[in-house]
C-alpha positions as CSV (number, residue, x, y, z in Angstrom):
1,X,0.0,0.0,0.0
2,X,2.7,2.2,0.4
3,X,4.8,1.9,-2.4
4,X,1.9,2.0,-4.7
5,X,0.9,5.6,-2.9
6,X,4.8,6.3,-2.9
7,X,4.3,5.6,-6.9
8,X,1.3,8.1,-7.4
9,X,2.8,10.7,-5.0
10,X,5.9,10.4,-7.6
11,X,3.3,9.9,-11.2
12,X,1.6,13.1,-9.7
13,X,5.0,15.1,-9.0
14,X,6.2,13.9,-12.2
15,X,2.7,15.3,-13.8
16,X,3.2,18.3,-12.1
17,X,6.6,19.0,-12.9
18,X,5.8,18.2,-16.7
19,X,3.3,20.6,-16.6
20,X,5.6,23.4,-15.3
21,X,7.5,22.7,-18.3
22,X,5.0,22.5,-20.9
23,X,3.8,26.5,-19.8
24,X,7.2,27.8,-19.4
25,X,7.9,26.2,-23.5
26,X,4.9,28.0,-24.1
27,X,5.8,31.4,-22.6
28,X,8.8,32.2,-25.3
29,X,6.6,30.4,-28.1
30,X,3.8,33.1,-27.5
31,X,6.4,35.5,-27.0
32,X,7.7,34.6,-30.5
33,X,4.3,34.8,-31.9
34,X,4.0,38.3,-31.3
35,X,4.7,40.1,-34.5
36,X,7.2,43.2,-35.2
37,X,6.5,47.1,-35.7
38,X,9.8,49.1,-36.2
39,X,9.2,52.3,-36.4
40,X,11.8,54.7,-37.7
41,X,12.6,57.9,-36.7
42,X,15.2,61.0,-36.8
43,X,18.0,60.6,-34.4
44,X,17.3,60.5,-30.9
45,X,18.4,64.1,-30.1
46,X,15.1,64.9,-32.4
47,X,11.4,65.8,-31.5
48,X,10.1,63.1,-34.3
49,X,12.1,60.3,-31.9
50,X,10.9,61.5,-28.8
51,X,7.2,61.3,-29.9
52,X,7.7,57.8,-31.3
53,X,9.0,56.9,-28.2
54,X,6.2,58.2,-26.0
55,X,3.7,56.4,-28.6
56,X,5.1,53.0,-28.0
57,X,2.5,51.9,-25.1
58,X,-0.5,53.5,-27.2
59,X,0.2,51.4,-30.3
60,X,1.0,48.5,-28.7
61,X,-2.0,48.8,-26.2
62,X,-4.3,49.8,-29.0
63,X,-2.8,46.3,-31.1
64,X,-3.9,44.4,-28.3
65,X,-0.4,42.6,-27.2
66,X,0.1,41.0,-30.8
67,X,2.7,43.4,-31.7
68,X,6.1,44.3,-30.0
69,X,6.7,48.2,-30.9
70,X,10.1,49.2,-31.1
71,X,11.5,52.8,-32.1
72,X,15.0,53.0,-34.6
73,X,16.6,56.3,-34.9
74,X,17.8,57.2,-37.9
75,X,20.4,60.4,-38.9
76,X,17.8,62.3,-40.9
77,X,13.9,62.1,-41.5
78,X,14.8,61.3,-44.8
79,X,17.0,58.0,-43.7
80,X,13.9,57.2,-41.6
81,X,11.4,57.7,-45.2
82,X,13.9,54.9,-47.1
83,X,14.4,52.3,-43.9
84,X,10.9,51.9,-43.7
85,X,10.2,51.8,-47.8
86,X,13.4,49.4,-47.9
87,X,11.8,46.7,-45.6
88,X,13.6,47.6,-42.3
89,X,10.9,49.5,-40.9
90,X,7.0,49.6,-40.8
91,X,6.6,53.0,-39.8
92,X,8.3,55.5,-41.4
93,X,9.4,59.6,-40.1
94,X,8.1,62.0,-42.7
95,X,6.4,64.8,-43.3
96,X,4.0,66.7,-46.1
97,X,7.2,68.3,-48.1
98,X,8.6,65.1,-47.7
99,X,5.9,62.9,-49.5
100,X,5.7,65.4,-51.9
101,X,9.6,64.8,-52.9
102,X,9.3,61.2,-52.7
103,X,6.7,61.3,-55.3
104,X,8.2,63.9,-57.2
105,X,12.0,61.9,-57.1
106,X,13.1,65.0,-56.2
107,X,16.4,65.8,-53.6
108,X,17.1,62.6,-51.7
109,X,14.9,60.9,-53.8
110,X,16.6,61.6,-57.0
111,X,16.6,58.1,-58.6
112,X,15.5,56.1,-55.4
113,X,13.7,53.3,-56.2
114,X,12.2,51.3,-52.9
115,X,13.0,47.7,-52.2
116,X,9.7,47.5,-50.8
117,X,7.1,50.0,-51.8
118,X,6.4,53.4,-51.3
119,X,5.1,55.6,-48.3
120,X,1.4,56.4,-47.9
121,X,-0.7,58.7,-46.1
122,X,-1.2,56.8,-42.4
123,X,-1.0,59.4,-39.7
124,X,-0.4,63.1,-39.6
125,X,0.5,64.3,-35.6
126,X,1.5,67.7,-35.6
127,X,2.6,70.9,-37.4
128,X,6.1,72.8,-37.0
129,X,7.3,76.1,-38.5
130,X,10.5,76.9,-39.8
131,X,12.3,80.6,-39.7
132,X,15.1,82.1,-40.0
133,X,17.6,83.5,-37.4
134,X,21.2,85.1,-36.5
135,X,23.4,86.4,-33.8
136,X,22.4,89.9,-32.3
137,X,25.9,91.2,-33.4
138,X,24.9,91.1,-36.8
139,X,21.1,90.5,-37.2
140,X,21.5,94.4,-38.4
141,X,22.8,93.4,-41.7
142,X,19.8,91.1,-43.0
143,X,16.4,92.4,-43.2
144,X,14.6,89.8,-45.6
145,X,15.3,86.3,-46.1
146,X,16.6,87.1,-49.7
147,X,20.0,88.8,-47.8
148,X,20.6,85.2,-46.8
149,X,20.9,84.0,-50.2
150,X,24.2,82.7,-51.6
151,X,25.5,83.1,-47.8
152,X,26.9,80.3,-46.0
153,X,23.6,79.0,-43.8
154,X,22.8,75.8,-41.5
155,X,19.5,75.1,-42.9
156,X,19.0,72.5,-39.7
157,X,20.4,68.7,-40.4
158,X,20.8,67.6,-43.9
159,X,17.8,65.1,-44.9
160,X,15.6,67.0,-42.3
161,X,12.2,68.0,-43.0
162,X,12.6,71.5,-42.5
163,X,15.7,71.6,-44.3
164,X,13.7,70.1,-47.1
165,X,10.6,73.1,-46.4
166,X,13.6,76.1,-47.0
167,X,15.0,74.3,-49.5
168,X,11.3,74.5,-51.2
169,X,10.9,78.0,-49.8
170,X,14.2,79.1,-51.4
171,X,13.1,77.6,-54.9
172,X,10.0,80.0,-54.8
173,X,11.9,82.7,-53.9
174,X,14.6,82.2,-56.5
175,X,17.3,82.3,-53.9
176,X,20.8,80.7,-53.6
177,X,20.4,77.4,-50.9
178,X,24.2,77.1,-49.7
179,X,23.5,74.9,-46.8
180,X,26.7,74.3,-44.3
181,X,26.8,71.1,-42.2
182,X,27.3,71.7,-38.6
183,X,26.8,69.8,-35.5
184,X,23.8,71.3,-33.9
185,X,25.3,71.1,-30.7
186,X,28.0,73.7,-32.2
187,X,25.4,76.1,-33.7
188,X,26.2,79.0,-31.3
189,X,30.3,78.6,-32.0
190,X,29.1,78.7,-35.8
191,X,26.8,82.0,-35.6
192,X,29.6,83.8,-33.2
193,X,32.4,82.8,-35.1
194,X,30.8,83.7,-38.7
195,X,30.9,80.0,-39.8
196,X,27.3,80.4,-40.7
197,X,25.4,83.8,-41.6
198,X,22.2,82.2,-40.2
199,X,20.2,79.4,-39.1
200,X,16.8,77.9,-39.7
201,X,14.8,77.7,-36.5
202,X,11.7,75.5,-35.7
203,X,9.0,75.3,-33.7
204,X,6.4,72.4,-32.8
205,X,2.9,73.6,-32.8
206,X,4.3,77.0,-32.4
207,X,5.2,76.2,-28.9
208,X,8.3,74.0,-28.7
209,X,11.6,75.4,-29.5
210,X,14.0,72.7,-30.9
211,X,16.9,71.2,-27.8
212,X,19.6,72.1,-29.9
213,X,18.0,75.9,-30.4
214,X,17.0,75.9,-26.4
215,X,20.7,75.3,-25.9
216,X,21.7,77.8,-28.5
217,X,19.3,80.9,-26.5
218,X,21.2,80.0,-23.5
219,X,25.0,80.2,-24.9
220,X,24.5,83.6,-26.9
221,X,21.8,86.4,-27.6
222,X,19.5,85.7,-31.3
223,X,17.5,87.3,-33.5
224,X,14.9,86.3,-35.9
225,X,14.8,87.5,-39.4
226,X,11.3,87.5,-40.6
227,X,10.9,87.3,-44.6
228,X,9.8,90.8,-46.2
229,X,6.1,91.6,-47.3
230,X,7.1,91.0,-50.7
231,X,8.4,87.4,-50.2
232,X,5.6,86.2,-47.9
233,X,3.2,87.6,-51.0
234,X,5.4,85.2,-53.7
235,X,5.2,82.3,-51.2
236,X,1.4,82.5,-50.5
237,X,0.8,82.9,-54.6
238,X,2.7,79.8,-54.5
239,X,0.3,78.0,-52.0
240,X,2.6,78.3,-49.2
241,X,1.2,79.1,-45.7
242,X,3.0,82.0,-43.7
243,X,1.9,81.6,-40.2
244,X,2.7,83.5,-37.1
245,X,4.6,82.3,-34.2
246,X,4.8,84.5,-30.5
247,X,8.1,84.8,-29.9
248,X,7.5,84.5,-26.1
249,X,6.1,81.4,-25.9
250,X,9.2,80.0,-28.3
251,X,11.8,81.6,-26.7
252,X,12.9,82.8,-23.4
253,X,14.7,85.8,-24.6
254,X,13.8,88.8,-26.5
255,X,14.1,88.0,-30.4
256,X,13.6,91.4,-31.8
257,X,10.2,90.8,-33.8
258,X,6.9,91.0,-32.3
259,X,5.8,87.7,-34.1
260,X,7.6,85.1,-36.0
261,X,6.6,84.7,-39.4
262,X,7.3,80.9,-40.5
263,X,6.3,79.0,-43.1
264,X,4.7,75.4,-41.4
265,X,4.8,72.1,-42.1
266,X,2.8,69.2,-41.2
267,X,4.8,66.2,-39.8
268,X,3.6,62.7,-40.4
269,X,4.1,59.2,-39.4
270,X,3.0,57.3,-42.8
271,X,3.3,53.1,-43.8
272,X,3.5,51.4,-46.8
273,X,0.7,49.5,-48.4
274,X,0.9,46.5,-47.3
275,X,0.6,47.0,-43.4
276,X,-2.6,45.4,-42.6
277,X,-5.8,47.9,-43.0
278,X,-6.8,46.6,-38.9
279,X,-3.7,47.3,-37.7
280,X,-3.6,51.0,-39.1
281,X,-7.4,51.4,-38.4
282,X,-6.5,50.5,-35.0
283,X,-3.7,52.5,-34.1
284,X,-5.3,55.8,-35.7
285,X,-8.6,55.2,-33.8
286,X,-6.4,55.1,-30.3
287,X,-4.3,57.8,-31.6
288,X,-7.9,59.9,-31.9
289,X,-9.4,58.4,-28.7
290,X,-5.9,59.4,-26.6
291,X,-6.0,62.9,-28.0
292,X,-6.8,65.0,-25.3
293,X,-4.3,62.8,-22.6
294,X,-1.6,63.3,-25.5
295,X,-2.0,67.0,-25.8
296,X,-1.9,67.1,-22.0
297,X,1.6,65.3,-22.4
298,X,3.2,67.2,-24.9
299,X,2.2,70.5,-26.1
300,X,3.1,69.6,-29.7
301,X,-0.5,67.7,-30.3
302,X,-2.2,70.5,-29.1
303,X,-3.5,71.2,-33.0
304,X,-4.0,67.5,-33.2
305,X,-6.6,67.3,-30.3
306,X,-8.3,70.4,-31.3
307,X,-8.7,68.7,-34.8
308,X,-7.5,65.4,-35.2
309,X,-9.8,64.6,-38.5
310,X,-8.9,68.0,-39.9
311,X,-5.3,67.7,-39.4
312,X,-5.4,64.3,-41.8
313,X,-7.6,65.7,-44.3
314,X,-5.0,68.5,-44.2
315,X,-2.0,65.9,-44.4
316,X,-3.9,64.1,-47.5
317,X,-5.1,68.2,-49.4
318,X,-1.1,68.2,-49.4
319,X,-0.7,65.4,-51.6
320,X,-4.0,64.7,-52.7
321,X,-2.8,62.3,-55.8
322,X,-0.5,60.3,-53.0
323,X,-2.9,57.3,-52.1
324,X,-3.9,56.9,-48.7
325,X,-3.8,53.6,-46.4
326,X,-7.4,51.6,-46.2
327,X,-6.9,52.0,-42.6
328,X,-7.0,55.6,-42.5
329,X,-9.3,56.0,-45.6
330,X,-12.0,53.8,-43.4
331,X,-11.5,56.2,-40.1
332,X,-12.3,58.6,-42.2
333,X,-15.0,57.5,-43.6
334,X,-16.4,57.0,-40.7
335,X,-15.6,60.2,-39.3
336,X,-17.4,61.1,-42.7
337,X,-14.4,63.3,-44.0
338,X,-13.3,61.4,-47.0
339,X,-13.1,62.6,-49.8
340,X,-13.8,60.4,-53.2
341,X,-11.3,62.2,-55.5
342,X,-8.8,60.7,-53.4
343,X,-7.1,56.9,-54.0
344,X,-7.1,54.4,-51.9
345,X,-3.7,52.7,-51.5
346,X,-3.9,48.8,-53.1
């Protein structure tokens, strides 16, 4: 009687042991099961990485646990447009000046062909507006944009989005684009030392000043040079918007204009084609449900809470013959703002 309960007692331990086993086998095969989203981004020193970064728990939260979300920096926006059209990335960092070179196979995307597919319209998260500024000591000699022209400038990073928007702006204007490459870090050095004449500045939602530019304030004394009536005329004939900017709120030292005059753009994070319509349904309907908590994070989706729908219909009237993802066209629809001149992406 014993040894047949001492056999049990050891069948039943054995059991139970086998079981612990058998779960914990299963534990790194559902692990495996869950399915990748990289998402690429500027490098981390960037606004466009920091967002990503914050948006990791909303995606993956809004995916219900079947994706792992993980954020790649990239040197430019532009390296972050090709990783994810080159198959190393589902989500890619662009914005409306962006999509509109990619489609044009213009600058960076002169004779770039994707080894996956192209970008579409996915997401569009919040506006910033680029200017232009110079030291104190000699923000006397400029007094339009156009006395920047043919002058040594650091138009921010290479590949960036709004180095892309002046390099647009400048064709409009007719002007010279002579971009220097600097390290942002050394951007006051540049402006003191005459490296640079000037310096594209950039706001998020008209609020945020750039790190590299908060840094900047600190080391030496700015001014902003606002374009001339004249120009801001030939860029809105050109459909170019020419928004204001209070220099108080941007900066936290006196910049010589009463308001900023910038020209905006609208910053995006877009997908290829073939990302499943759910999955890009899904994130853009938490991305819209979260808006008001996301604002309260970060002042930079301030415009998207106040108008989340009219900030993608904006996003898509930018590109309007770029297709847009199934995902977003049936949020859309439902939030009964699409529009049937436009393509949806096959």
């Amino acid at each position: 009687m014993l040894k047949s309960r001492s056999r049990y007692t050891f069948a039943v331990s054995v059991a139970a042991v086998s079981a612990v086993f058998a779960v914990s086998a299963l534990e790194p095969a559902h692990a495996q099961e869950r399915k990748s989203i990289r998402w690429a981004t500027s490098s981390v020193d960037s606004y466009g990485y920091k967002i990503a970064a914050s948006m990791v728990k909303v995606v993956e939260e809004a995916l219900g646990g079947q994706y792992t979300v993980t954020v790649n920096p990239y040197p430019s926006t532009t390296g972050a447009m090709k990783a994810a059209m080159d198959g190393n990335g589902e989500i890619g960092y662009t914005a409306d000046v962006g999509m509109t070179q990619l489609y044009a196979g213009e600058g960076g995307f002169k004779n770039y062909t994707p080894a996956k597919s192209k970008l579409v319209h996915a997401w569009y998260a919040y506006p910033m507006e680029s200017f232009m500024a110079t030291s104190a000591k000699d923000a006397g000699k400029y007094k339009c944009w156009g006395d920047f022209s043919g002058k040594p400038v650091f138009f921010t990073t290479a590949g960036f989005m709004n180095w892309l928007n002046f390099q647009r702006i400048y064709k409009t204007l007719g002007y010279q684009f002579k971009h220097v490459q600097i390290d942002p870090k050394t951007q006051s050095d540049a402006l003191q030392s005459g490296t640079i004449n000037g310096s594209v500045a950039y706001t998020t939602a008209g609020r945020s000043l750039a790190p590299y530019w908060k840094e900047t304030e600190v080391r030496m004394d700015v001014k902003v040079i606002n374009p001339c009536p004249q120009e801001v005329a030939k860029l809105k004939s050109a459909g170019l918007a020419v928004v204001d900017v209070d220099p108080k709120v941007a900066f936290s030292k006196d910049v010589g204009v009463q308001q900023i005059q910038s020209v905006p753009i609208l910053f995006a994070y877009n997908v290829r084609p073939d990302m499943p319509e759910d999955v890009v349904y899904r994130m853009v309907s938490a991305f819209y449900k979260n808006k008001d908590k996301l604002a309260q994070a970060d002042a930079g989706f301030t415009p998207m809470a106040k108008d989340f729908v009219g900030m993608q219909v904006q996003g898509i009237s930018a590109n309007p013959d770029i297709p847009v993802h199934p995902g977003l066209a049936k949020f859309l629809k439902e939030q009964k703002a699409w529009n049937d001149k436009w393509k949806i992406a096959k």
